[in-house]
Backbone as a ProteinNet text record, in pm:
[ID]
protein_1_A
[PRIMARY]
XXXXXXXXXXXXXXXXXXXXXXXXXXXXXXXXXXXXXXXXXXXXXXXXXXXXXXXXXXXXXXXXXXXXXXXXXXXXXXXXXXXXXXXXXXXXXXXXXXXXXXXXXXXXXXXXXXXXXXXXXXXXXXXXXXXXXXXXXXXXXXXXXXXXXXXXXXXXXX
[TERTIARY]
2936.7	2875.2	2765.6	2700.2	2574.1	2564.2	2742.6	2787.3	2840.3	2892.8	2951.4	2815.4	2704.3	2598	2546.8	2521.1	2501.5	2571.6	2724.9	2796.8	2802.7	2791.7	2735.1	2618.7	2464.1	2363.9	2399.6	2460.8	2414.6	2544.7	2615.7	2718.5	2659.7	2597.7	2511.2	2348.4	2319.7	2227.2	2257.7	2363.8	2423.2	2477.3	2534.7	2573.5	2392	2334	2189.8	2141.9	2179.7	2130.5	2144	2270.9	2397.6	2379.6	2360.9	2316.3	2192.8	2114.2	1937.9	1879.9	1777.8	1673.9	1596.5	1710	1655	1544.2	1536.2	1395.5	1542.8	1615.6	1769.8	1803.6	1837.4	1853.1	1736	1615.3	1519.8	1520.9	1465.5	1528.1	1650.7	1741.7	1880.4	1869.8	1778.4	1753.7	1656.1	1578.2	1448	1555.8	1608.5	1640.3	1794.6	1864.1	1931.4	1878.8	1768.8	1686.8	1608.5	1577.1	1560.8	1671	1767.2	1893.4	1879.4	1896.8	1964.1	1876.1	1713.9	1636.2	1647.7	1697.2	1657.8	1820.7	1920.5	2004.3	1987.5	1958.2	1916.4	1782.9	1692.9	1576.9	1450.9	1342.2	1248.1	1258.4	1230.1	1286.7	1143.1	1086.6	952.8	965.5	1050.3	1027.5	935.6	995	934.4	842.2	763.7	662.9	557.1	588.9	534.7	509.7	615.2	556.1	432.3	448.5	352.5	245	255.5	86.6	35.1	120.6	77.7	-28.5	92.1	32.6	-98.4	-129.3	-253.7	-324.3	-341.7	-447.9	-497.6	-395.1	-410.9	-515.5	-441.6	-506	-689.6	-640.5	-810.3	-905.3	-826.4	-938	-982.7	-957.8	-994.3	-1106.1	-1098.2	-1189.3	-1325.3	-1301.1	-1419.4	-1554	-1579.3	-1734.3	-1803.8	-1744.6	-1844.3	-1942.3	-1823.1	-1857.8	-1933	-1880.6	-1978.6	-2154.6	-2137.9	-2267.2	-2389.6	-2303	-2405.6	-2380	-2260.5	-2208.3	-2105.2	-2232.6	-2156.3	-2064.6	-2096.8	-2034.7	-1902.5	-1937.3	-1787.5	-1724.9	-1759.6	-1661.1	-1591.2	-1662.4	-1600.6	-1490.4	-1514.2	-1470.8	-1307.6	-1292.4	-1204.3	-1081.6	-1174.7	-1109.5	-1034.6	-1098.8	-1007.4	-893	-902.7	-825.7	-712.9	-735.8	-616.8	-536.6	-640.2	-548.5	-449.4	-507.4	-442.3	-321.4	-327.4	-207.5	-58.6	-103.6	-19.9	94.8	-45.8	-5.1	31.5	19.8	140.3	221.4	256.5	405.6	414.8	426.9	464.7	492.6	421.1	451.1	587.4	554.6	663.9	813.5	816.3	945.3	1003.5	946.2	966.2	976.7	944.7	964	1043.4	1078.7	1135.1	1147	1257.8	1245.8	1155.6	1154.7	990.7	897.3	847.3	704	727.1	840.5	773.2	779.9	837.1	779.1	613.7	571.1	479.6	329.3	436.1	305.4	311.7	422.1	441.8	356.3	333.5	224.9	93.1	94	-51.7	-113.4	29.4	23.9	-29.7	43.3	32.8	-164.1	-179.7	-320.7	-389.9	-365	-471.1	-478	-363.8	-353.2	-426.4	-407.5	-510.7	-648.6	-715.6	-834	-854.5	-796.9	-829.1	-880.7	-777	-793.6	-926.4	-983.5	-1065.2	-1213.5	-1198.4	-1292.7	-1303.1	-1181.8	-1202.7	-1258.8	-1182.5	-1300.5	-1470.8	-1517.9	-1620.9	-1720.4	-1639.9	-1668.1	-1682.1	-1591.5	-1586.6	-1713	-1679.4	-1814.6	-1965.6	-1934.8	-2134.1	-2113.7	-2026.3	-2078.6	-2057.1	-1984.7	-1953.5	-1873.1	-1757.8	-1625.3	-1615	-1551.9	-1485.4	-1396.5	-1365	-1271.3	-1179.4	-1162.2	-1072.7	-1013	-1059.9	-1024.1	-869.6	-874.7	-687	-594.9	-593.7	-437.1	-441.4	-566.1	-540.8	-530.7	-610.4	-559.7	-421.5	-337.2	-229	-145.3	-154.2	-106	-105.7	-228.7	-249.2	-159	-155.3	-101.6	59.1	103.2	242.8	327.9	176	263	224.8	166.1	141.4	271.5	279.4	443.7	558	578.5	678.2	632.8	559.4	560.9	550.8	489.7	542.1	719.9	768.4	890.3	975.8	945.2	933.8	938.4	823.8	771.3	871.9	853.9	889.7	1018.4	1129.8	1280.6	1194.6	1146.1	1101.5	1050.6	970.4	907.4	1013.6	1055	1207.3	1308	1277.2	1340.9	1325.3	1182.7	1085.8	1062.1	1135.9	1142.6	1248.2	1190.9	1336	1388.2	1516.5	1552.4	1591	1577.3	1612.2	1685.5
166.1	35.1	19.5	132	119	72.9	188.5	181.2	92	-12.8	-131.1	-252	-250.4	-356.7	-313.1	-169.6	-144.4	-240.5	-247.3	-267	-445.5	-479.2	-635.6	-615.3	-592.9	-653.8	-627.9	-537.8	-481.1	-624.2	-656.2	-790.8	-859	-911.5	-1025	-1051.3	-937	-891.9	-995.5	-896.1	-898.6	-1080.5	-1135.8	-1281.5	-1378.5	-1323.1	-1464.3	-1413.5	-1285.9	-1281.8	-1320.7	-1344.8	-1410.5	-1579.3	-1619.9	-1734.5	-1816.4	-1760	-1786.4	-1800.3	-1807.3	-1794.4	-1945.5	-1968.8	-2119.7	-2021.5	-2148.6	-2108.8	-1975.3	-2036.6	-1966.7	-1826.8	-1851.5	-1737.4	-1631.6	-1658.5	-1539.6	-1488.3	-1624.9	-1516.7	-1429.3	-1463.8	-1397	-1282.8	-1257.1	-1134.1	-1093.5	-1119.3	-1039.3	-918.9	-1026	-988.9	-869.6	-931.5	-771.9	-673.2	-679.9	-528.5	-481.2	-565.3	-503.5	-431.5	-471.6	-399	-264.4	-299.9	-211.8	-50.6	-116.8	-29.4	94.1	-25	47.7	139.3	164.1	217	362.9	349.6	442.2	466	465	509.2	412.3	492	410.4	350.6	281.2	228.8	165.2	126.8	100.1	-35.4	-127.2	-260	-228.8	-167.5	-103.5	-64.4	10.3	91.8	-64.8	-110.3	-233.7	-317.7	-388.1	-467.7	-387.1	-249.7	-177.1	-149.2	-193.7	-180.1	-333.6	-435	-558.8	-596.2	-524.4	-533.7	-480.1	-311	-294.7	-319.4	-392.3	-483	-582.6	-645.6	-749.9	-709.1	-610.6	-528	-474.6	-410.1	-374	-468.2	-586.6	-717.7	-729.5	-704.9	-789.8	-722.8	-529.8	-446.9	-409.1	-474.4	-430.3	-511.5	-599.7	-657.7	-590.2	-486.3	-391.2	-274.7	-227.5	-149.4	-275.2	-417.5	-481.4	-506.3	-482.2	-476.6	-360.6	-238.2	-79.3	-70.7	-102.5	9.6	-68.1	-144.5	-212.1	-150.2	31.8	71	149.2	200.3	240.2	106.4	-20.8	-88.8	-144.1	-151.5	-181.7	-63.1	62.8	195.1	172.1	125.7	114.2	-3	-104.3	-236	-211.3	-101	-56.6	65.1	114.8	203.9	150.1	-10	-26.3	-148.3	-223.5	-328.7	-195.1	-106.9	1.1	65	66.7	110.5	9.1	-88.8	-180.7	-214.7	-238.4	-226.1	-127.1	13.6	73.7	116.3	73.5	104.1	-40.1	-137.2	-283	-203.9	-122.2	-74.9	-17.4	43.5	178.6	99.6	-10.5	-39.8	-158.9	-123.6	-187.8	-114.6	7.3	140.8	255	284.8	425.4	548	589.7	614.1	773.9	846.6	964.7	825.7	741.1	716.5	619.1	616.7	534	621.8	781.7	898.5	921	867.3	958.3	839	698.7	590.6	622.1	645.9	677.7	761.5	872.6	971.3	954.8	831.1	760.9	678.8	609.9	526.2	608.1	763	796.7	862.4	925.3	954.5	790.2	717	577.6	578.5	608.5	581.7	738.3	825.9	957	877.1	829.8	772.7	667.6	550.4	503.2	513.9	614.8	758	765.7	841.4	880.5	795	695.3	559.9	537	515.9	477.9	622.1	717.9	823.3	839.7	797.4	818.8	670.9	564.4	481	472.6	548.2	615.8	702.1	762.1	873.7	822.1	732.6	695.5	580.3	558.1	422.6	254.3	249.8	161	83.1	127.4	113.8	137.4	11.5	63.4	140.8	228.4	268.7	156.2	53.2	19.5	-54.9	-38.3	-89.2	37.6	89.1	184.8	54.8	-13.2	-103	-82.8	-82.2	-67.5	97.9	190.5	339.3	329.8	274.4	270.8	245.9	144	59.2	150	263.5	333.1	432	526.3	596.9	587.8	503.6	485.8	470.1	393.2	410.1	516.9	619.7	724.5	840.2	817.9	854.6	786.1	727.2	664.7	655.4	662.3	694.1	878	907.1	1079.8	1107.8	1052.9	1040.8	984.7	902.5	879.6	993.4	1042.1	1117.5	1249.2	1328.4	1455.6	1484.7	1409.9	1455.8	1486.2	1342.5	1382.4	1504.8	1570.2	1695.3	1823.9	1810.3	1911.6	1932.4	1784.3	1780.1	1835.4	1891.9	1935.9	2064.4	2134.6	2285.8	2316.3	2479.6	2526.8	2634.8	2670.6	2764.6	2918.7	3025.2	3131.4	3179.5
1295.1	1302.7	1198	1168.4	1083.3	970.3	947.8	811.4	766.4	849.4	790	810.1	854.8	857.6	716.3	671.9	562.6	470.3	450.3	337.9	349.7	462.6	503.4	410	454.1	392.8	248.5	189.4	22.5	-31.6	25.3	-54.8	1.9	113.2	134.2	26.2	-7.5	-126.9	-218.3	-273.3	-391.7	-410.7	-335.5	-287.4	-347.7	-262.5	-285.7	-367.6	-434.2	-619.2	-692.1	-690.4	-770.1	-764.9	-663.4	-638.2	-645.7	-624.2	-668.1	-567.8	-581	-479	-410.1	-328.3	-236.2	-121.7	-17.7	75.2	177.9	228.9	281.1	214.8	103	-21.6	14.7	-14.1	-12	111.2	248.7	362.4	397.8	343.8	350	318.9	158.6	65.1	139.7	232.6	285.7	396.9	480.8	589.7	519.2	431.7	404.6	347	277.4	263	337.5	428.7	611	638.5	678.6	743.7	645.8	498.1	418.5	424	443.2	483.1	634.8	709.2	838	819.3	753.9	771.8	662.7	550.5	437.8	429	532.5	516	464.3	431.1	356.1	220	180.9	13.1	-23.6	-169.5	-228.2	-173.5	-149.5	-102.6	53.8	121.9	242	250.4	192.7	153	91.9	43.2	-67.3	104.9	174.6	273.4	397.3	388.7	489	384.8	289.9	253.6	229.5	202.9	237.6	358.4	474.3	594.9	622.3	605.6	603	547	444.5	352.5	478.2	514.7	664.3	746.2	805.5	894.2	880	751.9	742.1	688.9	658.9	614.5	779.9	861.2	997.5	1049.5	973.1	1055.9	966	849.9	742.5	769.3	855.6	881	903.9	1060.2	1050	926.7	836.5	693	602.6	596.5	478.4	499.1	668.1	641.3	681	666.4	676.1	525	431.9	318.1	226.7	156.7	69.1	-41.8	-81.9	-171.4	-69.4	19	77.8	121.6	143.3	119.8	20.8	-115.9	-253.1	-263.2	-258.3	-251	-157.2	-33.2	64.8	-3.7	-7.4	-119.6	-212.4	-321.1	-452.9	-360.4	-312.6	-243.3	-193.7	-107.4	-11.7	-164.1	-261.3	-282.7	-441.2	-449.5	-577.5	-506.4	-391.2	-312.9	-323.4	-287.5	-343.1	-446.9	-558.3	-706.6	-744.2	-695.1	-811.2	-703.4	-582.3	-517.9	-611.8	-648	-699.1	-813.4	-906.3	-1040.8	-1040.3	-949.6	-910.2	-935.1	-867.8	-854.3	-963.7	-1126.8	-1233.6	-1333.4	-1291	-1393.9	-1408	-1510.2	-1497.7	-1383.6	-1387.4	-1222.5	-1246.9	-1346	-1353.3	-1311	-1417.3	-1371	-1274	-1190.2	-1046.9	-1005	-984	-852	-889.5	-971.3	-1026.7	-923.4	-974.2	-942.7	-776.1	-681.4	-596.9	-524	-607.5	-596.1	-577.4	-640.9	-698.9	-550.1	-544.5	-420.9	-320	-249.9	-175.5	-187.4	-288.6	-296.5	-292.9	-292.3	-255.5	-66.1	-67.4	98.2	154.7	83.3	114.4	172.9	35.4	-16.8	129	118.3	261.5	375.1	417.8	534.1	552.2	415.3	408.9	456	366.9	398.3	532.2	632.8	751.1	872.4	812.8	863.8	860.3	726.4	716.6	761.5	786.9	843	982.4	1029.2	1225.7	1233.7	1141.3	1134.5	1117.1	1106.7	1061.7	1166.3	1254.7	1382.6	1274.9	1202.6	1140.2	1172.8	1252.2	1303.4	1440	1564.4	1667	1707.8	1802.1	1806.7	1874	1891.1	1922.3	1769.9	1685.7	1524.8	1510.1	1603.3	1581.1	1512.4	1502.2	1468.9	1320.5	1237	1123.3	1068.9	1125.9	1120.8	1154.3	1245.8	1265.5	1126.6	1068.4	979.8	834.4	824.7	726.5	717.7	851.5	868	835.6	922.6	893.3	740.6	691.8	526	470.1	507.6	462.9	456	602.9	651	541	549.7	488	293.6	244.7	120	70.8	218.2	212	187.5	293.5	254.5	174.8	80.3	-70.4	-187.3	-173.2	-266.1	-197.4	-141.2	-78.9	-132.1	-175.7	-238.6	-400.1	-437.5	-542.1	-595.5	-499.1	-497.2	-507.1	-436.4	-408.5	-506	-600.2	-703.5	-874.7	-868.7	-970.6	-949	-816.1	-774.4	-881	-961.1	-1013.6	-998.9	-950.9	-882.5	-959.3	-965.2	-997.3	-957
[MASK]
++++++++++++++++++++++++++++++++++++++++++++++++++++++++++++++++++++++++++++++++++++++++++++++++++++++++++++++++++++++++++++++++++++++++++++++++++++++++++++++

């Protein structure tokens, strides 16, 4: 069953490419690289909408940080919107330098982490602010698993 929703979305793809991009068309193209995703794994479009999202997310929880720590929040800011942009790079480039921006991506989302730790840590942050640690985490996961073949792939064997 999977395997044929697969071979549905990738000619349903391929169909509103071919055709252009009405308001119909793009949802069509959203929703088959959804499917196409949830059947082959994580893909940079994927990775690209879960860091959209936590940009969302941590815009909602940063009042508390803008006003103890104006430089760990400039600091958090370049962290979550650089995450973004080079999974966005990633997926216009050469496929070395998109594992590489990939890499890049994933050390921004390190960096984040980090910010919202040290933001927990100094009473800056609720703990009930979890939805956006949530949101971090998960693309952390999922651009780990990105990167990680890549890695496996730069091993050389004797």
């Amino acid at each position: 069953m999977r395997e044929g929703q697969a071979r549905w979305a990738l000619s349903r793809l391929v169909f509103v490419e071919l055709v252009g991009f009405s308001v119909v068309g793009l949802r069509s193209l959203l929703e088959a690289y959804a499917l196409f995703d949830s059947v082959n794994g994580p893909s940079p479009l994927r990775a690209y909408r879960e860091a959209i999202e936590m940009n969302r997310r941590l815009a909602r929880v940063v009042a508390g940080i803008e006003v103890h720590d104006q430089e760990l929040l400039r600091q958090l800011k370049r962290a979550a919107g650089n995450v973004a942009l080079q999974i966005a790079e990633s997926r216009g480039t050469q496929t070395g330098q998109g594992e590489l921006k990939l890499q890049g991506a994933l050390g921004a989302v390190r960096e984040v982490e980090a910010c919202l730790d040290i933001a927990l840590a100094w009473g800056y942050l609720q703990k009930g602010d979890r939805h956006a640690r949530k949101s971090v985490d998960r693309l952390a996961a999922t651009l780990t698993r990105l990167v990680r073949p890549a890695r496996r792939s730069l091993i050389v064997r004797r």
